[in-house]
N, C-alpha and C positions, 0 to 999 in steps of 0.2 A: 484428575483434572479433565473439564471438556473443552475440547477444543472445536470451533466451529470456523466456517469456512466461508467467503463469496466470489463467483467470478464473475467479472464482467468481458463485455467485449468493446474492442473501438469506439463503435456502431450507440455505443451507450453514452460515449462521454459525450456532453455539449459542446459545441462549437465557442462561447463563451469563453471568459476564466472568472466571473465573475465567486463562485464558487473554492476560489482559491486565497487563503490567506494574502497580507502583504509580503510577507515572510516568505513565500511558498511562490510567490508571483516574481520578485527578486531570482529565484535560484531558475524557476521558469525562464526565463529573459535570460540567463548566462547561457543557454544549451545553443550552439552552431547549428547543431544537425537538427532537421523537420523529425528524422523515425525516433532519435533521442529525447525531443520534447514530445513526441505523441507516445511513447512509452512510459517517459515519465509521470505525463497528465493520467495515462491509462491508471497507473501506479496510483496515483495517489486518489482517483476517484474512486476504486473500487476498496482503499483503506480506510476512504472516509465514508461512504458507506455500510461498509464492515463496521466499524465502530461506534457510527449513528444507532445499527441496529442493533449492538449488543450493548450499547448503553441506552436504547429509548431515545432517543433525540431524534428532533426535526430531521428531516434529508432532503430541505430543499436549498438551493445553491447560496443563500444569503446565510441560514445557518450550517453549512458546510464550513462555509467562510471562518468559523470558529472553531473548527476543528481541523489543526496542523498535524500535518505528520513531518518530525525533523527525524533527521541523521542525527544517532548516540554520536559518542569519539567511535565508535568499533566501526560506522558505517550503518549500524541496522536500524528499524525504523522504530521512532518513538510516536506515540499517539498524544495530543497533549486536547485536552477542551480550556477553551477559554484562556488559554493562556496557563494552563494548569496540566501537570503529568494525568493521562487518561488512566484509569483503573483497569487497564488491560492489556496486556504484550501482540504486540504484532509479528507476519512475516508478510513479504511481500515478495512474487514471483511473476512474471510476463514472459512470454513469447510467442510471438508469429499474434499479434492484435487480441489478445487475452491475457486476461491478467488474475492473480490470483490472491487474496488476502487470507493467512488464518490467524485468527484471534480467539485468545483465553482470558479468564482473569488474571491479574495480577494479586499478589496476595501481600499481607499487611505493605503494600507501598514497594514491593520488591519484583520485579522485571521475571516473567518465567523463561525459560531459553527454549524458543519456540521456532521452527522452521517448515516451509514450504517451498515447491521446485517444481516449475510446469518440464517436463520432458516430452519429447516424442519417444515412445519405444520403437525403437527399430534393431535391425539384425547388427551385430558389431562385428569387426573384424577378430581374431585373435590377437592381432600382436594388442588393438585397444582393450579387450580382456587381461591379459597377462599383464599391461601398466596400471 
């Protein structure tokens, strides 16, 4: 399997939402907090992207607009085009105004169990070692 990768930064997303499903603009509008909805947008620009490019598709914000990314039951993100499950498994990762997509194929119509994780490495304590 390949797995490929995109990240983006803040700095990238549009000021807009025009580029966001109705569906996707609803769940938008439920967020309180400003860094919750700017990590989400982050989230979801650099998945639509990521998908645009690994299926060929337009990536300008009208045809974004047709490409959702929902929450399975498990929480993790589905890609759909058109209204249609996307031919490819997503993960999605963010922190500190970057964000990170990796995407594969999906194979005859079946989800592959795919994950990504932005970290800082830094020095740990022991006792955070030993749990």
């Amino acid at each position: 399997m390949q797995v490929y990768w995109l990240e983006q930064k803040t700095e990238n997303v549009p000021p807009m939402d025009d580029w966001l499903s109705a569906g996707e603009t609803v769940s938008l509008n439920g967020f309180r907090f400003a860094k919750r909805r700017a990590d989400w947008r982050l989230g979801r620009w650099t998945a639509k992207h990521a998908v645009a490019s690994f299926l060929n598709l337009p990536a300008y914000p009208q045809a974004l607009a047709n490409v959702e990314i929902r929450p399975a039951p498990s929480g993790a993100p589905e890609a759909f085009v058109a209204n249609a499950p996307a031919p490819a498994s997503i993960s999605l990762s963010h922190r500190d105004g970057t964000a990170l997509c990796a995407i594969a194929s999906s194979r005859a119509g079946l989800k592959v169990d795919l994950g990504c994780d932005l970290e800082i490495v830094e020095p740990r304590s022991e006792a955070f070692v030993g749990d």
